[in-house]
C-alpha positions in Angstrom: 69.9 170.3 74.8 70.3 173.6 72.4 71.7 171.4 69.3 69.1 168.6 70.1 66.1 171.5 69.8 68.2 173.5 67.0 68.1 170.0 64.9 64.7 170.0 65.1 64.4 173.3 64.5 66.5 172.6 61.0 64.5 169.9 60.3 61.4 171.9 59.9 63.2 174.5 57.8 64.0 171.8 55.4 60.7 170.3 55.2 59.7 173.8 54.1 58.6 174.3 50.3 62.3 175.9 48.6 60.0 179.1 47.3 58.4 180.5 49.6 55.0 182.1 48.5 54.2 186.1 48.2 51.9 187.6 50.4 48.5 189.7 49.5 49.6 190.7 46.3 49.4 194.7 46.1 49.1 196.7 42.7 51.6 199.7 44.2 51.1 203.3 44.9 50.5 205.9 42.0 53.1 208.7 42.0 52.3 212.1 40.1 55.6 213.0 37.8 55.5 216.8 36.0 56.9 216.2 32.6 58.9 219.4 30.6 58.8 217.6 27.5 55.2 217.1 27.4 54.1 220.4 29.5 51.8 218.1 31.7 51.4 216.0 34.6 51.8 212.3 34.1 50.4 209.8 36.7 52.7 206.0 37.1 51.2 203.2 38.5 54.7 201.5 40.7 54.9 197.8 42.6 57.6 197.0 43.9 58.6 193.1 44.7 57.3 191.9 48.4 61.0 191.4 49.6 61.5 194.9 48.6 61.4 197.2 51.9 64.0 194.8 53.7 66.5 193.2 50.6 68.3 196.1 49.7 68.6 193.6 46.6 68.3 196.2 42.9 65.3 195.0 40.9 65.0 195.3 36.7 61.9 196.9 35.7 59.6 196.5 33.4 57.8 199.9 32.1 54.2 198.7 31.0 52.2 200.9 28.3 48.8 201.4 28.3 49.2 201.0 32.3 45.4 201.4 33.1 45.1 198.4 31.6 48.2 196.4 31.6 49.4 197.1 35.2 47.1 195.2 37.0 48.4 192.0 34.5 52.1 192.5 34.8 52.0 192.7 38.2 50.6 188.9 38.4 52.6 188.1 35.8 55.9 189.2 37.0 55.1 187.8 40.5 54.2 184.9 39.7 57.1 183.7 37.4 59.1 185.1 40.4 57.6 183.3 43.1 57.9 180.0 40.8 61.1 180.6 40.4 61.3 181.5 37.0 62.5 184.8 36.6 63.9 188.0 38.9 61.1 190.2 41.2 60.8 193.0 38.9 59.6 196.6 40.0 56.6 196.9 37.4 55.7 200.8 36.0 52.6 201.3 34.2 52.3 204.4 32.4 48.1 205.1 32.1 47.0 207.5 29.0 45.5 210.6 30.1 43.5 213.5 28.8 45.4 216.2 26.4 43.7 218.9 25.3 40.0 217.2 25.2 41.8 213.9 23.6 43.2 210.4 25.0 46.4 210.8 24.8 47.1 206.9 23.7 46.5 207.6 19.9 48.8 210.7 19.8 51.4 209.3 22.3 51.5 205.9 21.0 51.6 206.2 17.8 55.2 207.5 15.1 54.4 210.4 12.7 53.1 209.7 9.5 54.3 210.7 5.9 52.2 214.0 6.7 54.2 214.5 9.8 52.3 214.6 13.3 48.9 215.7 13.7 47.0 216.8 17.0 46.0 213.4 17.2 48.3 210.9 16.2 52.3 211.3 15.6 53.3 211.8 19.2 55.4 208.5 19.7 59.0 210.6 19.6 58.2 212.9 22.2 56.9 210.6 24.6 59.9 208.1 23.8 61.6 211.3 24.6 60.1 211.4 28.1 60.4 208.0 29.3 63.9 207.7 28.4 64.5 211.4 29.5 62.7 211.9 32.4 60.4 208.9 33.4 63.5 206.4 33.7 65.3 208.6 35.8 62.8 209.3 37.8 62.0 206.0 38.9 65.7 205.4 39.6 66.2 208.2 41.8 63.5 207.0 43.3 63.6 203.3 43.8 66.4 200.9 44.1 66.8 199.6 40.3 69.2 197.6 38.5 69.9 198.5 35.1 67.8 195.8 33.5 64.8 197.3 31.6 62.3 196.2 29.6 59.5 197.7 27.5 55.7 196.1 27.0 53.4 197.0 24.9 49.7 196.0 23.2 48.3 197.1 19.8 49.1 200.6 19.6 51.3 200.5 22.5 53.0 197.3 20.6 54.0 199.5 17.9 55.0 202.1 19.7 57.4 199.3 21.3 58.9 198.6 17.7 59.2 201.9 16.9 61.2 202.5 20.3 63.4 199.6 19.4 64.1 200.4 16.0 64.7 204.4 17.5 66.6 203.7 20.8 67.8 200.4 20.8 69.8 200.8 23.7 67.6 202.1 26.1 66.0 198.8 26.9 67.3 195.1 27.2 64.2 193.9 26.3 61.0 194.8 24.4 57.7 192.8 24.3 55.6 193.9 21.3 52.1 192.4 21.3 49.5 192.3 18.2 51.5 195.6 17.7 49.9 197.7 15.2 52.2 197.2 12.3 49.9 197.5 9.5 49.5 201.2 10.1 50.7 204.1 7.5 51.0 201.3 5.3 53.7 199.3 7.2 56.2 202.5 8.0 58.1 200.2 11.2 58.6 197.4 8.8 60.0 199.4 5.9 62.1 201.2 8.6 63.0 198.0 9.6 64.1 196.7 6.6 66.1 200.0 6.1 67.9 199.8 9.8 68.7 196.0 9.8 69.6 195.9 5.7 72.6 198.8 6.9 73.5 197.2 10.1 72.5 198.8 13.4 72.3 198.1 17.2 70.6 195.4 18.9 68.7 195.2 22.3 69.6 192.2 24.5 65.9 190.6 23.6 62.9 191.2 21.2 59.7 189.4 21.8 56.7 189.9 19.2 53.1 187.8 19.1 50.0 188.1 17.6 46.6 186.4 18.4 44.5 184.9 15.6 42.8 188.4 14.2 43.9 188.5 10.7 43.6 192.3 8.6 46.3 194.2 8.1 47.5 194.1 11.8 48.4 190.0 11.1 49.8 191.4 7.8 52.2 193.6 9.4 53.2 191.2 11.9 54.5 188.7 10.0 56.0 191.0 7.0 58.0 192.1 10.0 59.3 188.9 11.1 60.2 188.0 7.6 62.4 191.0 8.0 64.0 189.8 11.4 64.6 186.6 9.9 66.3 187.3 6.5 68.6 190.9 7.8 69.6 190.9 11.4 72.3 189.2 12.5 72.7 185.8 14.6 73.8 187.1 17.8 70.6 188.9 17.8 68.1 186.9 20.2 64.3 187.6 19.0 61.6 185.2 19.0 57.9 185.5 16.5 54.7 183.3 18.1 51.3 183.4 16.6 48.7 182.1 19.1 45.6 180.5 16.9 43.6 180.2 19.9 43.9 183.6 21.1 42.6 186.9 19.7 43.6 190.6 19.8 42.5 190.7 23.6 42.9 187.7 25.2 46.6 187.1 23.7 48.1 189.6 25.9 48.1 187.9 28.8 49.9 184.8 27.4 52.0 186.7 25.5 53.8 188.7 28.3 54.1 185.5 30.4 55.7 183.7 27.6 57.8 186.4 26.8 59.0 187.0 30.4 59.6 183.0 30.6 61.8 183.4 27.4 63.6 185.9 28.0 65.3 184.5 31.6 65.2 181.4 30.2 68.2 179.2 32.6 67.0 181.3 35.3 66.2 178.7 37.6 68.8 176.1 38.5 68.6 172.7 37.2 68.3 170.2 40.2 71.4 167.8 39.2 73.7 171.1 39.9 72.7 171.5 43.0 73.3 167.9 44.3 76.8 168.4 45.4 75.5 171.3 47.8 78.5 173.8 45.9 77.2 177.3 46.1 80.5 178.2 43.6 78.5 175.7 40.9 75.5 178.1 41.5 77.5 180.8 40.7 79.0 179.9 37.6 75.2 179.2 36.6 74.3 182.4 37.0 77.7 183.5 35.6 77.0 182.4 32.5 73.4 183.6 32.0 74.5 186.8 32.5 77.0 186.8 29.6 73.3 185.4 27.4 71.3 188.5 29.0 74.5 191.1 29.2 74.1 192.3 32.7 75.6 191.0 35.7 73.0 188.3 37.7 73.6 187.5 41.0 72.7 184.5 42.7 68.8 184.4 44.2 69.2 184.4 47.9 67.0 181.5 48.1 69.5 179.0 46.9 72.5 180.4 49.5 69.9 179.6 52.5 68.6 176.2 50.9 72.2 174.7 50.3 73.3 176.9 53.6 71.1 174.7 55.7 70.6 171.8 53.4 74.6 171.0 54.9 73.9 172.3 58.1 71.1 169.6 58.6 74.3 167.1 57.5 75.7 168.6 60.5 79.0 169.5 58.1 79.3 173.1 60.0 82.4 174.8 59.1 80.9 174.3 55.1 77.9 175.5 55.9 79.1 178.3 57.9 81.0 179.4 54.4 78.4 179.1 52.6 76.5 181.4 54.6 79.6 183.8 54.8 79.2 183.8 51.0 75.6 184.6 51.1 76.6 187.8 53.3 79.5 189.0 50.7 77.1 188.5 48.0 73.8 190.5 49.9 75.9 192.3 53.1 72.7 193.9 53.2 70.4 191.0 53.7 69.6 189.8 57.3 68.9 186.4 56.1 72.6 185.8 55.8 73.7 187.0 58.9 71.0 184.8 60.6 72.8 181.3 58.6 75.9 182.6 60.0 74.0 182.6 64.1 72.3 179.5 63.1 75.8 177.7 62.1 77.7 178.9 65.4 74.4 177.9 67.3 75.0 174.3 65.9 79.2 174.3 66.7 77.6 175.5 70.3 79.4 179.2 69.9 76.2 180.8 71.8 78.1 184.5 72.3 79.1 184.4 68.6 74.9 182.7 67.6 74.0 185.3 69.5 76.0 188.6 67.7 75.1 187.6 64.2 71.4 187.6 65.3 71.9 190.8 67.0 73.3 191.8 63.7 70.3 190.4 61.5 67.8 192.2 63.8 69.9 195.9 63.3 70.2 195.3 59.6 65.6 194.3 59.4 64.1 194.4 63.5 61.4 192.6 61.5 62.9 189.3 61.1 61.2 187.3 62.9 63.8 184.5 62.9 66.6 186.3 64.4 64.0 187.5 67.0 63.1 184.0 68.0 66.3 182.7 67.9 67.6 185.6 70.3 65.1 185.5 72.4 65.6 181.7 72.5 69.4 182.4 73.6 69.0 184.5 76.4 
């Protein structure tokens, strides 16, 4: 009677969309951080992923400029592509401009000095570079459990301050997204550094995204002089990518631009469907192997696809393979309850109640919120 109701029960689960869709979507908490290098307080907007508070998974971030503006964006962006399966969760920072000395900050902060040097109102860019890697980035991973995937977005100004932090620290992100950046200003000073760095051979960032809308002016100018000097000096292994959206302009591209570039950049990120045929979690995992030799950090397997093959074969009633599958899912995320509840739900099915019964015992220690293991306790005794 317990394996005829558990089939049913599986059968549901299978009938079940394979992503399963975020809740209320939440823009975060805003956390106060006192900054040395700048003598002031700097606000940061944070979201973490919906999974967060019970995954124990690390999540890459992506530090958004300009974040009274952007955050709100990158949040939908980021989960989106995730719920679609295109990308990671991501924790999401926006950094907002503030008030310095009478002045928003955004033209001083955002912007490199100039052949005159820095001003009170423009020249900044250094020092704040200086405090996001120095103190912001550390900050947040004291704080919050992050992987060591980072990438950098920014629009206009805060687009060139995203070259300039490429061209300057290469190293401190895996990824920057430059949009319209400002690349016309001080007549062109990030592309003629450009051409200076990349003509002597210097370090590369795992991924370089730069777009424009249709605006034209010196900004259009600037743009594309610095593609032209992507194109002709930095080497192959170097993965960048130039688009130029005609039907967008300096405002409305942004949007676009940060989806696309987040859909570039984890490109292979979801699984093609003929690999997954078999029901071989180890095919997964060479997948994922090999995208993480293109990105240059280690991805794991998405939880998802461990429970959809897990109980894909457990609905082919093959229970020993599914029960490894699921033991795989807990070596891969020992922290994840999910996995432990495969492993109750695969002795439920060989009719090893006392041992069904332990694993969701387990699952409910490791997250009392999973409501699965609850029900399927409850259902045992």
């Amino acid at each position: 009677m317990i394996r005829l109701f558990f089939c049913f029960f599986i059968l549901q689960f299978l009938s079940l969309p394979a992503t399963s869709q975020p809740g209320m979507l939440s823009n975060g908490e805003q956390l106060s951080l006192h900054s040395r290098l700048l003598d002031e307080e700097r606000s940061l907007f944070i979201h973490t992923p919906s999974a967060y508070s019970h995954s124990g998974t690390p999540y890459p971030v992506l530090i958004a400029l300009d974040g009274e503006w952007s955050f709100r964006n990158a949040v939908a962006i980021t989960e989106h592509l995730a719920a679609s399966e295109r990308m990671p969760p991501m924790i999401v920072v926006g950094i907002p401009n503030t008030i310095r000395n009478g002045r928003p900050t955004r033209f001083s902060d955002l912007t490199p000095a100039g052949p005159g040097g820095q001003s009170t109102t423009s020249g900044g860019a250094e020092a704040f570079l200086r405090f996001i890697t120095d103190e912001m980035l550390p900050f947040i991973d004291e704080r919050y459990n992050t992987s060591s995937y980072r990438a950098l977005v920014g629009h206009s100004l805060g687009g060139l301050f995203t070259v300039y932090a490429m061209l300057q620290t290469p190293e401190a992100f895996d990824a920057y997204f430059a949009i319209s950046p400002s690349l016309g200003r001080n007549n062109q000073q990030q592309v003629q550094r450009a051409l200076h760095l990349y003509s002597e051979g210097v370090a590369y960032p795992g991924a370089f995204h730069l777009s424009i809308g249709n605006e034209g002016g010196n900004t259009m100018l600037g743009v594309e002089a610095f593609a032209e000097v992507l194109k002709a000096h930095t080497a192959e292994e170097f993965r960048w990518k130039f688009e130029a959206y005609d039907e967008e302009d300096h405002v409305s591209v942004v949007y676009r631009s940060l989806y696309d570039a987040l859909e570039w950049t984890y490109e292979g990120w979801t699984v093609p469907e003929h690999l997954l045929t078999d029901n071989d979690i180890s095919i997964v995992e060479r997948h994922y192997h090999a995208l993480s030799n293109r990105l240059g950090i280690e991805v794991s397997v998405p939880e998802h696809y461990y429970t959809r093959l897990g109980y894909r074969i457990l609905g082919e009633q093959d229970f020993d393979y599914a029960a490894w599958t699921f033991q795989q899912y807990h070596e891969a995320y020992p922290g994840s309850s999910g996995a432990l509840v495969g492993l109750g739900d695969s002795e439920l099915m060989r009719g090893e109640l006392e041992k069904a019964s332990a694993y969701y015992k387990q699952a409910l220690d490791l997250n009392p919120h999973d409501e699965r293991a609850s029900h399927m306790q409850k259902a045992l005794h």
